[in-house]
N, CA, C and O atoms as a GROMACS GRO file, in nm:
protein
  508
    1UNK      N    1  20.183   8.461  17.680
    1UNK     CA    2  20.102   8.478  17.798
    1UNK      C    3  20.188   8.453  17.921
    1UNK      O    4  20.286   8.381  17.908
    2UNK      N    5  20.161   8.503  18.030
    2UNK     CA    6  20.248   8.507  18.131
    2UNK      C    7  20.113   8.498  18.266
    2UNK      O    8  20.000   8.538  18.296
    3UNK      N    9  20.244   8.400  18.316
    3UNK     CA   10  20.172   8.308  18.477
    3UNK      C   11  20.177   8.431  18.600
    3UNK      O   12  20.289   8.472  18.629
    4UNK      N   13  20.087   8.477  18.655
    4UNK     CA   14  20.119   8.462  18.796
    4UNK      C   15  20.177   8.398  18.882
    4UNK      O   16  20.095   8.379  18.972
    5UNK      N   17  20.331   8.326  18.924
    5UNK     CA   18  20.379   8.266  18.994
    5UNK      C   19  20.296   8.258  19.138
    5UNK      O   20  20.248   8.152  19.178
    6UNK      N   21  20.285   8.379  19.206
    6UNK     CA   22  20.242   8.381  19.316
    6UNK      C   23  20.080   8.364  19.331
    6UNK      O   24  20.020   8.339  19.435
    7UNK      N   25  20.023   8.385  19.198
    7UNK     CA   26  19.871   8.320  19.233
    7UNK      C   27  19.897   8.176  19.238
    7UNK      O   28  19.827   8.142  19.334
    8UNK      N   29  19.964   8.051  19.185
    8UNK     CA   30  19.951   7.976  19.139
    8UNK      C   31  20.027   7.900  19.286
    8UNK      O   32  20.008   7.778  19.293
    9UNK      N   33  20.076   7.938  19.356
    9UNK     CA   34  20.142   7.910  19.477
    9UNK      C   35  20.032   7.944  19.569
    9UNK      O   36  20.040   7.868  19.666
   10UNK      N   37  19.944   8.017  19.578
   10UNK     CA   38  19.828   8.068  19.668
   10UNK      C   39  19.744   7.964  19.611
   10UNK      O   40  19.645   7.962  19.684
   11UNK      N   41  19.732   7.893  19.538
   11UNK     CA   42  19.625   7.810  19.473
   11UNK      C   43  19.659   7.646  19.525
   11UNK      O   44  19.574   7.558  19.534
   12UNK      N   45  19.776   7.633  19.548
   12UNK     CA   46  19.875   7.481  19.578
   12UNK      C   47  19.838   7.487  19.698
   12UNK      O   48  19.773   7.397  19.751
   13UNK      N   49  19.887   7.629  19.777
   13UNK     CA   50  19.865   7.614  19.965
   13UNK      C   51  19.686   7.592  19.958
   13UNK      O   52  19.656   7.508  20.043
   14UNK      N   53  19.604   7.624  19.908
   14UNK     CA   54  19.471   7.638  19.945
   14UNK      C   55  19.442   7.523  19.891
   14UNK      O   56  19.370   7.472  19.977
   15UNK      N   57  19.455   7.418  19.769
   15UNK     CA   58  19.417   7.275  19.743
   15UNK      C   59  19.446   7.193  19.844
   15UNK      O   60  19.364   7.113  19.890
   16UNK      N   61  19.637   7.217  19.912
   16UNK     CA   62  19.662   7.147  20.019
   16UNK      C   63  19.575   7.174  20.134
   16UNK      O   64  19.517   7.075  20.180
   17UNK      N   65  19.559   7.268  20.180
   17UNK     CA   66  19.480   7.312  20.306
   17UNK      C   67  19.331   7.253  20.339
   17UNK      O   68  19.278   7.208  20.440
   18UNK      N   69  19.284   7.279  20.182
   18UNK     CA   70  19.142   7.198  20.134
   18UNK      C   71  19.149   7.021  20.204
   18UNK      O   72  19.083   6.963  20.290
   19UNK      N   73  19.235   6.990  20.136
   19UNK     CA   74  19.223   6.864  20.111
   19UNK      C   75  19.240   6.777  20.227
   19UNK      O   76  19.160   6.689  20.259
   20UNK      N   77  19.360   6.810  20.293
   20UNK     CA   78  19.392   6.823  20.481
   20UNK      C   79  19.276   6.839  20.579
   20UNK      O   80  19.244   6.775  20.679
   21UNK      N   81  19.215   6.958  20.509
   21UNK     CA   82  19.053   6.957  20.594
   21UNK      C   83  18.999   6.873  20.590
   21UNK      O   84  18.958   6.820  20.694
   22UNK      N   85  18.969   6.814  20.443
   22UNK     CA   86  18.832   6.698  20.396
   22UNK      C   87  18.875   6.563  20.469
   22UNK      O   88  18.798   6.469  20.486
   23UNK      N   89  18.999   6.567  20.506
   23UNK     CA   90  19.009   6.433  20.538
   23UNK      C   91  19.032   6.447  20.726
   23UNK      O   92  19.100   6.357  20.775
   24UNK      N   93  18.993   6.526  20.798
   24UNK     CA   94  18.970   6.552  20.876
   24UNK      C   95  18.820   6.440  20.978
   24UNK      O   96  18.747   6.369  20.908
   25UNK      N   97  18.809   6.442  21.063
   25UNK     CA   98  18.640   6.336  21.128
   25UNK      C   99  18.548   6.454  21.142
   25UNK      O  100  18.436   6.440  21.093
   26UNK      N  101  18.574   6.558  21.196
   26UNK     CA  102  18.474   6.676  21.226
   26UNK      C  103  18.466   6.741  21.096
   26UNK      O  104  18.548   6.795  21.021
   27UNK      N  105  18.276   6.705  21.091
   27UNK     CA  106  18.244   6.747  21.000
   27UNK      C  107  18.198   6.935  20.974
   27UNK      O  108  18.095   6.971  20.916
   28UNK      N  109  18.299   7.024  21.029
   28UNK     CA  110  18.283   7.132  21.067
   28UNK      C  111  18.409   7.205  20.966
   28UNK      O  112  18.416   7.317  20.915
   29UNK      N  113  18.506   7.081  20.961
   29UNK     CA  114  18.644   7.092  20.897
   29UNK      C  115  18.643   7.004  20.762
   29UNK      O  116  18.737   7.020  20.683
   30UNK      N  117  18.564   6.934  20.739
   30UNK     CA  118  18.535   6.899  20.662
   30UNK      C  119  18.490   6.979  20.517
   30UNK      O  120  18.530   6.979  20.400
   31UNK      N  121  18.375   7.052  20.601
   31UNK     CA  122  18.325   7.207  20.560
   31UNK      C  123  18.394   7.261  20.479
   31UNK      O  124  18.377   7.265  20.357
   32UNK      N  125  18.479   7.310  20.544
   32UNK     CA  126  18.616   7.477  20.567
   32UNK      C  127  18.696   7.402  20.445
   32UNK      O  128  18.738   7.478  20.357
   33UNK      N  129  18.723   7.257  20.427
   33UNK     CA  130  18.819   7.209  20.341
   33UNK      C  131  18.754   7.217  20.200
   33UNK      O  132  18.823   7.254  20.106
   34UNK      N  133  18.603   7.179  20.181
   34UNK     CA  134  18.559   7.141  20.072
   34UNK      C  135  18.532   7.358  20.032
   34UNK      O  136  18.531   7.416  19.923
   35UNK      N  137  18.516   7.409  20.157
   35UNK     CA  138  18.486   7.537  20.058
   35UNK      C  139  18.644   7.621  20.022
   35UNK      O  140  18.668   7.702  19.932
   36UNK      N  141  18.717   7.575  20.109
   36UNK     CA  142  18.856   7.626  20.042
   36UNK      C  143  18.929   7.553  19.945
   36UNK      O  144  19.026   7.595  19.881
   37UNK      N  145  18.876   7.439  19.940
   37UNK     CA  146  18.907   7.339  19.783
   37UNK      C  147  18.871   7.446  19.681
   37UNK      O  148  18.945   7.516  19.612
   38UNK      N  149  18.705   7.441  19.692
   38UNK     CA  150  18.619   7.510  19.603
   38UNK      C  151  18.683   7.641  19.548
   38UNK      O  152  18.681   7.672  19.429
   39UNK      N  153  18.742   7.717  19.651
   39UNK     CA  154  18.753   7.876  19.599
   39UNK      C  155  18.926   7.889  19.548
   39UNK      O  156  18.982   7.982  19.490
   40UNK      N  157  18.974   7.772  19.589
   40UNK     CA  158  19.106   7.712  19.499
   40UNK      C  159  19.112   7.694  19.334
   40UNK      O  160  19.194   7.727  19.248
   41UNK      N  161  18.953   7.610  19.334
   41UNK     CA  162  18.945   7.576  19.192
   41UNK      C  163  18.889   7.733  19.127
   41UNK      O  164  18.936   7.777  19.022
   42UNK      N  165  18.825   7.779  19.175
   42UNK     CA  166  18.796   7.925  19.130
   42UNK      C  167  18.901   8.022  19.074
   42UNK      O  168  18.879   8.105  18.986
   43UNK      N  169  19.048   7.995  19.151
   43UNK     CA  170  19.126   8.076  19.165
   43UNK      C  171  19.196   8.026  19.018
   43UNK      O  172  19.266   8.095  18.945
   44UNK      N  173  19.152   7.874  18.995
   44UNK     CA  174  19.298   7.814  18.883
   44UNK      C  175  19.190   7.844  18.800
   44UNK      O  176  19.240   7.872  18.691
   45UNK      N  177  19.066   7.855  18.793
   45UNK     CA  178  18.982   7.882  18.637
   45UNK      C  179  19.037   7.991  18.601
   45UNK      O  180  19.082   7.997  18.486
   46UNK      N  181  19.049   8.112  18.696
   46UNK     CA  182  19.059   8.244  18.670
   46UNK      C  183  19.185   8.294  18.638
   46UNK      O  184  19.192   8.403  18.582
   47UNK      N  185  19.285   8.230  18.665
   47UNK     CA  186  19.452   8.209  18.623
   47UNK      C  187  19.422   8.122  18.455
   47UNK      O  188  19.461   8.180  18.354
   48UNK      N  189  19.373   8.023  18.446
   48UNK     CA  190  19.372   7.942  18.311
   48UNK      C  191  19.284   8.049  18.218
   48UNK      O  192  19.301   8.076  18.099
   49UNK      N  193  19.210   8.086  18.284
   49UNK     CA  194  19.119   8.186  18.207
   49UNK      C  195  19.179   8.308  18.081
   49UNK      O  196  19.119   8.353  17.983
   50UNK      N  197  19.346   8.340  18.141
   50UNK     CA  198  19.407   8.433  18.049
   50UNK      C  199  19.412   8.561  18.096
   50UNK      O  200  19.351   8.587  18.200
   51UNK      N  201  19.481   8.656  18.032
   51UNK     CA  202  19.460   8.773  18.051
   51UNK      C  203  19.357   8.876  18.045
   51UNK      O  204  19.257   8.852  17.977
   52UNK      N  205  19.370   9.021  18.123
   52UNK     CA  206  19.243   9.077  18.086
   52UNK      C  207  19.227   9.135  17.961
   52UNK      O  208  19.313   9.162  17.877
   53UNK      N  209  19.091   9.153  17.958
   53UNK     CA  210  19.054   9.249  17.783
   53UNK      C  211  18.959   9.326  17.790
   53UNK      O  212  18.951   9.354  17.910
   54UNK      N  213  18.864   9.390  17.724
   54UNK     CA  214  18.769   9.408  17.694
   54UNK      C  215  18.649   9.308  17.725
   54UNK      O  216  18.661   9.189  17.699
   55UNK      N  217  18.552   9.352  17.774
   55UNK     CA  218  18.414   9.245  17.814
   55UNK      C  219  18.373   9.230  17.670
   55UNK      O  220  18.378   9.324  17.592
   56UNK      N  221  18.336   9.120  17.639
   56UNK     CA  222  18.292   9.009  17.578
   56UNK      C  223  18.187   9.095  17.493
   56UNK      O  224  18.101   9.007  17.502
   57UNK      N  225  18.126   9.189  17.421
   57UNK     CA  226  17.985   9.223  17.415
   57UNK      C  227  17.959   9.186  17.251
   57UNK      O  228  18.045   9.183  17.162
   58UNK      N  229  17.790   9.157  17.237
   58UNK     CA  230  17.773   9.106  17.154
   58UNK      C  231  17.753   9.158  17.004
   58UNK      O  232  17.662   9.241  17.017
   59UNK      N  233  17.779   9.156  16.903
   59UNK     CA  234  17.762   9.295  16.816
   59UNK      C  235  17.922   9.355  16.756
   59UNK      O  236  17.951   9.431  16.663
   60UNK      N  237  17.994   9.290  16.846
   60UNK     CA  238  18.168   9.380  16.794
   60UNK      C  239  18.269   9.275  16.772
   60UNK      O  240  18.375   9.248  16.829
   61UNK      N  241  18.200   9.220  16.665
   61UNK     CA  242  18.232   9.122  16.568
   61UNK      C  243  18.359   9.176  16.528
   61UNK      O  244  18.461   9.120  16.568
   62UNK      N  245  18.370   9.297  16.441
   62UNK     CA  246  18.436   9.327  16.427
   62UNK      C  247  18.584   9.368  16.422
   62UNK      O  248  18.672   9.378  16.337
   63UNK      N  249  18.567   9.387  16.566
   63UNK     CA  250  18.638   9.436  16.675
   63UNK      C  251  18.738   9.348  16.776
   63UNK      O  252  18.815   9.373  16.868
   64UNK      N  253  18.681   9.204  16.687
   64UNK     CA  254  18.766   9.072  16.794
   64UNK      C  255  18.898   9.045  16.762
   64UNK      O  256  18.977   9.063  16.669
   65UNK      N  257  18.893   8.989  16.887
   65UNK     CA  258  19.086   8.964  16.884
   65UNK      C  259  19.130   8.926  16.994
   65UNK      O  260  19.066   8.869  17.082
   66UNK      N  261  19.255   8.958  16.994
   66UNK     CA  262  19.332   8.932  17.148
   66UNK      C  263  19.316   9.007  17.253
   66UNK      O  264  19.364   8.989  17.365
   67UNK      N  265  19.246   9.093  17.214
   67UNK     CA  266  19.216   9.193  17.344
   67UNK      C  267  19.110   9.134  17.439
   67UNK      O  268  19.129   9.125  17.560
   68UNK      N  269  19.000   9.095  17.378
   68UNK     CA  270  18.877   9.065  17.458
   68UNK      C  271  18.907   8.952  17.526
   68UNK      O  272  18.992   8.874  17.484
   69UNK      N  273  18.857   8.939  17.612
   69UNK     CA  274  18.854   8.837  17.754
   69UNK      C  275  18.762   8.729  17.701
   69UNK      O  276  18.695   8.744  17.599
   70UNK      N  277  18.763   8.619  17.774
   70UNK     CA  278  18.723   8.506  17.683
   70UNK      C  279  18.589   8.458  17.882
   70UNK      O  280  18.598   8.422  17.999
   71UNK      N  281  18.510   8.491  17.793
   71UNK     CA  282  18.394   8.486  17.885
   71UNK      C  283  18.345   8.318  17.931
   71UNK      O  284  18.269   8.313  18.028
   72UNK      N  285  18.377   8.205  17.878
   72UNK     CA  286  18.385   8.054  17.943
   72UNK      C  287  18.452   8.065  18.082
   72UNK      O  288  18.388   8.046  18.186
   73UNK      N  289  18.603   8.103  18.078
   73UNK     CA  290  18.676   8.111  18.210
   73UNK      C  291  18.506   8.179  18.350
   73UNK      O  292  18.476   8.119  18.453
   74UNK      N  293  18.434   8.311  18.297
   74UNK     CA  294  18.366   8.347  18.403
   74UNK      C  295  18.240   8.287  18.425
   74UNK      O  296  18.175   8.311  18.527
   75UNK      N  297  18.198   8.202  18.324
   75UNK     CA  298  18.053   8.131  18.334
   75UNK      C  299  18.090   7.945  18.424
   75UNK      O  300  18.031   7.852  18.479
   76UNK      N  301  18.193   7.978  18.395
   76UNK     CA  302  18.307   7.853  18.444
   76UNK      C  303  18.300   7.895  18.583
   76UNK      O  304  18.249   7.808  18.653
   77UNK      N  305  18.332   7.991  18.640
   77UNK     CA  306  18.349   8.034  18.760
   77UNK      C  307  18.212   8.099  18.846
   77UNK      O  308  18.191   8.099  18.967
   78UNK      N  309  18.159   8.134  18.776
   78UNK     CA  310  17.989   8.178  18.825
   78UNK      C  311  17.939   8.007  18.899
   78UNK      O  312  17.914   7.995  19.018
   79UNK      N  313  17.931   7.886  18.796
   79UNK     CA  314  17.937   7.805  18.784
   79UNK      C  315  17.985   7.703  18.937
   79UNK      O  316  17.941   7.612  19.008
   80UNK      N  317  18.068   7.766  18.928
   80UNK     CA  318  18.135   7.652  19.027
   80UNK      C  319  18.122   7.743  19.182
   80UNK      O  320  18.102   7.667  19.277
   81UNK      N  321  18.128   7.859  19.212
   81UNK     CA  322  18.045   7.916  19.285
   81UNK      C  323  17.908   7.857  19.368
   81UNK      O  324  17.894   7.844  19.489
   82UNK      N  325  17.834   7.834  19.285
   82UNK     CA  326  17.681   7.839  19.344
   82UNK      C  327  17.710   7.630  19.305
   82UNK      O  328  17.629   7.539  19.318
   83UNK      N  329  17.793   7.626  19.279
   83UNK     CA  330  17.811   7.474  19.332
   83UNK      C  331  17.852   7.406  19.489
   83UNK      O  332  17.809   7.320  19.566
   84UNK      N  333  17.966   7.506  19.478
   84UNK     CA  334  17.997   7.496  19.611
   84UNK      C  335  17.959   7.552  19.708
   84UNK      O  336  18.013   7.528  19.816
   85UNK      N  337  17.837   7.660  19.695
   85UNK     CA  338  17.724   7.722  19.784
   85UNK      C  339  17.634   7.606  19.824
   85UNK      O  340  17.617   7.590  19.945
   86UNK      N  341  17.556   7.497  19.715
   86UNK     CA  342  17.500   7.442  19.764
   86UNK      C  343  17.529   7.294  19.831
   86UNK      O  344  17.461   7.220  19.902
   87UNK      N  345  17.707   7.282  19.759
   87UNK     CA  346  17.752   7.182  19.879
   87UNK      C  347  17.768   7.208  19.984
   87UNK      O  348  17.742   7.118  20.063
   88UNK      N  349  17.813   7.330  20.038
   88UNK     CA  350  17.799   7.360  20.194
   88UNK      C  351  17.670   7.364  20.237
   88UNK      O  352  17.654   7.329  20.354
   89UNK      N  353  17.578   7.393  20.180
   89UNK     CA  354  17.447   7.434  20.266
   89UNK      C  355  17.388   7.256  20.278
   89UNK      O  356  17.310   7.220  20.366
   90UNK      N  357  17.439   7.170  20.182
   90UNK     CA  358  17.377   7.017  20.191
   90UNK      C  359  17.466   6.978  20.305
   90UNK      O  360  17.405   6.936  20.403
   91UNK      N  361  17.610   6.983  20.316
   91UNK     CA  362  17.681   6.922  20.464
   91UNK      C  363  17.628   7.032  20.565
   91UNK      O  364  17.649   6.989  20.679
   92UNK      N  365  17.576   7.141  20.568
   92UNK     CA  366  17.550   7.191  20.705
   92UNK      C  367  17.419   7.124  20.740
   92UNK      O  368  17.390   7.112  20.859
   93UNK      N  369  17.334   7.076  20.640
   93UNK     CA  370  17.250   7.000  20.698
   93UNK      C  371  17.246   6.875  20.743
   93UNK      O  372  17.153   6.824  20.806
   94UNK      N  373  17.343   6.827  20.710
   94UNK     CA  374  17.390   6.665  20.721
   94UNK      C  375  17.441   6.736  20.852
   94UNK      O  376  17.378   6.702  20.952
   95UNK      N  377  17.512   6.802  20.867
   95UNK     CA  378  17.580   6.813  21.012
   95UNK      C  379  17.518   6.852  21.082
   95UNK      O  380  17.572   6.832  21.191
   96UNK      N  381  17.381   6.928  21.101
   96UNK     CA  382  17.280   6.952  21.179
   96UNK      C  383  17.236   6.812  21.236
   96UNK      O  384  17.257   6.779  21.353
   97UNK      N  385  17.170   6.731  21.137
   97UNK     CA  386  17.079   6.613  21.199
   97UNK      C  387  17.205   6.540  21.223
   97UNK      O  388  17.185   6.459  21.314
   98UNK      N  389  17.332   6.534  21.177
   98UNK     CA  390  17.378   6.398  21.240
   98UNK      C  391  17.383   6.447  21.428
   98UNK      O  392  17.373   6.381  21.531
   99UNK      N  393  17.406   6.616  21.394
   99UNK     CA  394  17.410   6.640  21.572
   99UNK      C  395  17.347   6.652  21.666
   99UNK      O  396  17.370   6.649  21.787
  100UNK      N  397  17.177   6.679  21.542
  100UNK     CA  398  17.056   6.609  21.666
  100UNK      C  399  17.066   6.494  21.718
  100UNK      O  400  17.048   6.474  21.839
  101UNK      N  401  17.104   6.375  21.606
  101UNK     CA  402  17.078   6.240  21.636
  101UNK      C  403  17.190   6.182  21.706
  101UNK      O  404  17.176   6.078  21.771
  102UNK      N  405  17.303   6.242  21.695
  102UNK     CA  406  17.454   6.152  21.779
  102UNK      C  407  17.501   6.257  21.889
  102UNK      O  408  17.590   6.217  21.963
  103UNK      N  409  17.447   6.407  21.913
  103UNK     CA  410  17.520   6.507  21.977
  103UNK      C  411  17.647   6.506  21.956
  103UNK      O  412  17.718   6.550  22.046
  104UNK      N  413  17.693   6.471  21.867
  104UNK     CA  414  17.857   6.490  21.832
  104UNK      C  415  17.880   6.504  21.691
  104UNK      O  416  17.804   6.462  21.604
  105UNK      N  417  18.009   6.576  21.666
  105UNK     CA  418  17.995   6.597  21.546
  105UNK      C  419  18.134   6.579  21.463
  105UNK      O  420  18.186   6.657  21.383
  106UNK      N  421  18.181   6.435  21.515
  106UNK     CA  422  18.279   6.371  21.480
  106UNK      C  423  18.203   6.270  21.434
  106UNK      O  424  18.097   6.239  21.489
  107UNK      N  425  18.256   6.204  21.314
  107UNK     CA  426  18.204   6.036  21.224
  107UNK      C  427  18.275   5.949  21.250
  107UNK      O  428  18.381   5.934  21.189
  108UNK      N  429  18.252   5.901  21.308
  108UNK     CA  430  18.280   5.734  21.376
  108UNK      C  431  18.276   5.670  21.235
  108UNK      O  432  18.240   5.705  21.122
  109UNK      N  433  18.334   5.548  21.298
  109UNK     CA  434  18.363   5.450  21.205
  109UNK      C  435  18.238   5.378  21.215
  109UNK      O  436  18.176   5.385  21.321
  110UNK      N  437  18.182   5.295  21.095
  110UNK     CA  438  18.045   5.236  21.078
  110UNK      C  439  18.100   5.073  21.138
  110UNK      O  440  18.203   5.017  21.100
  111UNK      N  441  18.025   5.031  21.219
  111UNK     CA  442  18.055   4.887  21.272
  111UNK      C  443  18.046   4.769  21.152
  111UNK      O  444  18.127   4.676  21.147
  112UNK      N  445  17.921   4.790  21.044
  112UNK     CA  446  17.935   4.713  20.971
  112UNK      C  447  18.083   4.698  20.883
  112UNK      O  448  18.150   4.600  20.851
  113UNK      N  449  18.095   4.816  20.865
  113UNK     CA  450  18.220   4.838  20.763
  113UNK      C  451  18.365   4.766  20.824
  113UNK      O  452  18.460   4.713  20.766
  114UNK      N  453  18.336   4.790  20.969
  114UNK     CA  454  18.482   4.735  21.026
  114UNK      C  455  18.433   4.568  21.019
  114UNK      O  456  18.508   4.482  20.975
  115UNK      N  457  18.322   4.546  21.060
  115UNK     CA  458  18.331   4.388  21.045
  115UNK      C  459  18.349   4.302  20.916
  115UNK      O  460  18.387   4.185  20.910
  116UNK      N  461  18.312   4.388  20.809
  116UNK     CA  462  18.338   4.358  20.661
  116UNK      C  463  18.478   4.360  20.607
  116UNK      O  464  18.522   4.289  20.517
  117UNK      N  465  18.563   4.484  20.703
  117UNK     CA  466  18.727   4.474  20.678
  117UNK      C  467  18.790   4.365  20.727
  117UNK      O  468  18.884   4.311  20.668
  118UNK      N  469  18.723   4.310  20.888
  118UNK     CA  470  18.796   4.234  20.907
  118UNK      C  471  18.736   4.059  20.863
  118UNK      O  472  18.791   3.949  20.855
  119UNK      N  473  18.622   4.101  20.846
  119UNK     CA  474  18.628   3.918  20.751
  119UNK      C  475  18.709   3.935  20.642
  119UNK      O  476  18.746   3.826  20.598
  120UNK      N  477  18.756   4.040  20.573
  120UNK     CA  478  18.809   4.027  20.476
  120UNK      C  479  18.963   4.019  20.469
  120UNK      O  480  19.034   3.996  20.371
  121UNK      N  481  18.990   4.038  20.574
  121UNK     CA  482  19.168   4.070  20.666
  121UNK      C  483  19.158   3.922  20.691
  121UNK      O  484  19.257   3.867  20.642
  122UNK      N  485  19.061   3.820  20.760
  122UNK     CA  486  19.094   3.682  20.776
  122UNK      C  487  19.066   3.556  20.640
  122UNK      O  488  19.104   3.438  20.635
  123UNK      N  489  18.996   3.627  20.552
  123UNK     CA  490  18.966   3.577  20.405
  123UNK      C  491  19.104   3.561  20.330
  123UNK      O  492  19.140   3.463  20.265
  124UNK      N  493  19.169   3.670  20.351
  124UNK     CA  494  19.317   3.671  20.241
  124UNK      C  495  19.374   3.727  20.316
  124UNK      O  496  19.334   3.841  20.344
  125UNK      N  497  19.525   3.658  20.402
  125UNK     CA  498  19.622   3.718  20.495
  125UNK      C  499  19.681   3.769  20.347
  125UNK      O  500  19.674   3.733  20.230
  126UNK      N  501  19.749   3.888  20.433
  126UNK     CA  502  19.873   3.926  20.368
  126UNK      C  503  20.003   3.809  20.367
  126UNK      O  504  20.006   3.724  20.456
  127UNK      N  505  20.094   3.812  20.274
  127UNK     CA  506  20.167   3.735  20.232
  127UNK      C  507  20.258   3.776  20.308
  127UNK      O  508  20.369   3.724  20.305
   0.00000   0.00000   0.00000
């Protein structure tokens, strides 16, 4: 079996790109990262998936082998699709009301959380 080099390099830049996004404050880029993560992982199912063949059909028992395409890789990918459809449509709503309620659409740091870091920064100095 033989790699696509250059899919698999289109798949590295788009995990990196993803991931760069997610860790981004604007939750707009946040977005853009988790759906170009998403269509990254799409890209490595469909590379791991194998070569093409013949569609899968049921009845040609017979007929199997190395030719036919191995139909998990696309239920795998149907799959992860309408996953990452409905994670975007759940952060566009999170990013709606957080922008009714803050008009901004950058995430601040939570006050509790910083006061919990820093009792915990005067609990155990660093050595």
């Amino acid at each position: 079996m033989t790699v696509n080099l250059t899919l698999l390099i289109v798949i590295g830049i788009l995990v990196a790109c993803g991931v760069y996004l997610i860790l981004e404050r604007a939750v707009s880029k946040m977005l853009l990262g988790m759906i170009l993560f998403g269509n990254a992982v799409n890209l490595l199912i469909l590379t791991v998936g194998g070569p093409d063949g013949r569609p899968p059909i049921r009845g040609e028992a017979e007929q199997a082998g190395e030719e036919m395409a191995d139909p998990l890789a696309q239920a795998m990918m149907l799959t992860a699709i309408v996953i990452t459809m409905g994670l975007a449509a759940f952060v566009l709503a999170l990013a709606y009301r957080s922008y009714i309620l803050t008009t901004t659409e950058t995430v601040h740091n939570d006050p509790e959380d910083v006061e919990v870091a820093a009792r915990r920064e005067r609990e155990d100095p660093e050595d």
